[in-house]
C-alpha positions in Angstrom: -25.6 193.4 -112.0 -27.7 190.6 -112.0 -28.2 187.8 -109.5 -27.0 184.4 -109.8 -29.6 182.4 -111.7 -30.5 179.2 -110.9 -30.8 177.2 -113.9 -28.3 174.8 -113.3 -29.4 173.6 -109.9 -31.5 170.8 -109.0 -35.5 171.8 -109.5 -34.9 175.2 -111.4 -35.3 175.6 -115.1 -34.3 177.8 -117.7 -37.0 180.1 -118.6 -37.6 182.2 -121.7 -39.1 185.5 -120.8 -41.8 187.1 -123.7 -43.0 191.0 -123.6 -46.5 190.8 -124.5 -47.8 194.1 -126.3 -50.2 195.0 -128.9 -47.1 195.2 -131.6 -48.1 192.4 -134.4 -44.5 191.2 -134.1 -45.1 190.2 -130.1 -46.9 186.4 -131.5 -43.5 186.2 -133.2 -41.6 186.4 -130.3 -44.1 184.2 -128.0 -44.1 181.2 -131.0 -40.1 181.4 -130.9 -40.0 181.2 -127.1 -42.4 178.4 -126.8 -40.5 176.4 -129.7 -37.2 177.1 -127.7 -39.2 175.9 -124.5 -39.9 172.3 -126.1 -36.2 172.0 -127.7 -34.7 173.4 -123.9 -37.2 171.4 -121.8 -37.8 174.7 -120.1 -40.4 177.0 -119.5 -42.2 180.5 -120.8 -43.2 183.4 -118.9 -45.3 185.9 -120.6 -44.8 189.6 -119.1 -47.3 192.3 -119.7 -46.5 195.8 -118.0 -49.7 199.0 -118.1 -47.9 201.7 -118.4 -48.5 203.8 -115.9 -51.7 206.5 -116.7 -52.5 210.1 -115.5 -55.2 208.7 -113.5 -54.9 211.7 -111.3 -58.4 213.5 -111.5 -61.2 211.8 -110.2 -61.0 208.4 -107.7 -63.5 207.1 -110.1 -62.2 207.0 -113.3 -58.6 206.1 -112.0 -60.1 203.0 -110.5 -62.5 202.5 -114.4 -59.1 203.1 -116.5 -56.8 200.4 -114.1 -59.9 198.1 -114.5 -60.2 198.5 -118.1 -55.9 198.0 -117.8 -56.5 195.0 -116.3 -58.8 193.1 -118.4 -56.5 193.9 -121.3 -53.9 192.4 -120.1 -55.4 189.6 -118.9 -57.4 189.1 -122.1 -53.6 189.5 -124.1 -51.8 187.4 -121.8 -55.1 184.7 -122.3 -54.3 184.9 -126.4 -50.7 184.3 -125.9 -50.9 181.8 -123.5 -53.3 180.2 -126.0 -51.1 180.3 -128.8 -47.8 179.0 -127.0 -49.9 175.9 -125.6 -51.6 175.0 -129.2 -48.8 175.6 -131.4 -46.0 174.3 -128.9 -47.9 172.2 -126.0 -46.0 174.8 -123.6 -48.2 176.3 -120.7 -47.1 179.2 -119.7 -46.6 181.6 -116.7 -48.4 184.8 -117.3 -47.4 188.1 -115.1 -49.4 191.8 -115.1 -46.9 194.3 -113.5 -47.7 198.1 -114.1 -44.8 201.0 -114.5 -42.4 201.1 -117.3 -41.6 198.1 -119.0 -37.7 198.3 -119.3 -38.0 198.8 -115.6 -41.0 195.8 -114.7 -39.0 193.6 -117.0 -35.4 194.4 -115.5 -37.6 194.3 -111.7 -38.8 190.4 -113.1 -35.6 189.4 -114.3 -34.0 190.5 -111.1 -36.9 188.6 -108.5 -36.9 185.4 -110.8 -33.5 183.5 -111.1 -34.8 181.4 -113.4 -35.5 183.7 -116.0 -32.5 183.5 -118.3 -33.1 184.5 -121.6 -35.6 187.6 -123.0 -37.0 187.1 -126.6 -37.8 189.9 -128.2 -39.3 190.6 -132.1 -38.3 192.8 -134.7 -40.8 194.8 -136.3 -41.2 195.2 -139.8 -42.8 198.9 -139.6 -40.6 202.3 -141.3 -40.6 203.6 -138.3 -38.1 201.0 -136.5 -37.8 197.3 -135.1 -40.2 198.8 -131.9 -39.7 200.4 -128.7 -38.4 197.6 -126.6 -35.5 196.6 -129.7 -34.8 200.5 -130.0 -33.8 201.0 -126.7 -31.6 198.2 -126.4 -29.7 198.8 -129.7 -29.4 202.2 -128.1 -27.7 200.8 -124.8 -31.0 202.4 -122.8 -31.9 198.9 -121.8 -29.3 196.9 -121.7 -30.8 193.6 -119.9 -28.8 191.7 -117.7 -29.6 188.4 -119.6 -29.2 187.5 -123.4 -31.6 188.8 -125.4 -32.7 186.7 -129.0 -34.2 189.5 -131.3 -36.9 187.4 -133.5 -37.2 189.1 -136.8 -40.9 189.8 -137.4 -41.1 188.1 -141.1 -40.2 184.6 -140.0 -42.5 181.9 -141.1 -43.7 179.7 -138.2 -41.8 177.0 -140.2 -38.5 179.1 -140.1 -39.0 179.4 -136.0 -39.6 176.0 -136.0 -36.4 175.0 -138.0 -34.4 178.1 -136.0 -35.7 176.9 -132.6 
């Protein structure tokens, strides 16, 4: 169960919550959330999760592989964040977390209240719409907020129209 969010009381916003990846359906998802940001008066946060590494054998390299971690996250999170403020004027709220995403983004949802709606993109690949859709469609996931499913092959003009 989820806790109470806060949306509706004075000085809380709804916010859109976007999984940033390296799938090429994630800018898909980030462009629909920042056009529902403007049309909502709300705000985007961006989520990246490293999953955790066997980082096990030597101090060294553990502390190499988490730096490495880090700077691509920060470098996705930067493009993202990029692309929501030129194509939608929305700044937005970026967040590194490391463990397993379904658990970092259930763990986010849970310690923001005002985080009310996850938007999520379809892929277009054979092998399925992408981890994150796949487990929810198999109940593995199930969020404790709504989730929008963006389908990969929509034109920015068709977010724009949809959003």
């Amino acid at each position: 169960m989820v806790t109470k969010r806060l949306i509706k009381e004075a000085g809380h916003r709804r916010k859109f919550l976007a999984v940033i990846d390296d799938t090429p359906e994630c800018e898909r998802a980030v462009f629909y959330a920042a056009r529902r940001v403007v049309g909502t008066q709300g705000s985007l946060v961006l989520l990246y999760v490293i999953e955790p590494g066997d980082f096990q054998h030597w101090l060294g390299v553990e502390q190499m592989m988490r730096a490495e971690a880090m700077e691509t996250a920060e470098a996705a999170l930067a493009r993202y964040a990029s692309l929501a403020r030129d194509k939608a004027g929305v700044e937005a709220e970026v967040v590194i977390r490391e463990g397993v995403p379904v658990e970092e983004i259930h763990s986010l949802i849970e310690e923001d209240q005002d985080i009310a709606i996850l938007v999520l993109a379809a892929g277009a690949a054979k092998e399925g719409p992408g981890p994150l859709v796949s487990s929810i469609a198999g109940g593995n996931a199930a969020f404790p907020i709504p989730v929008t499913v963006v389908p990969y092959n929509l034109s920015d003009e068709d977010i724009e129209s949809l959003s």
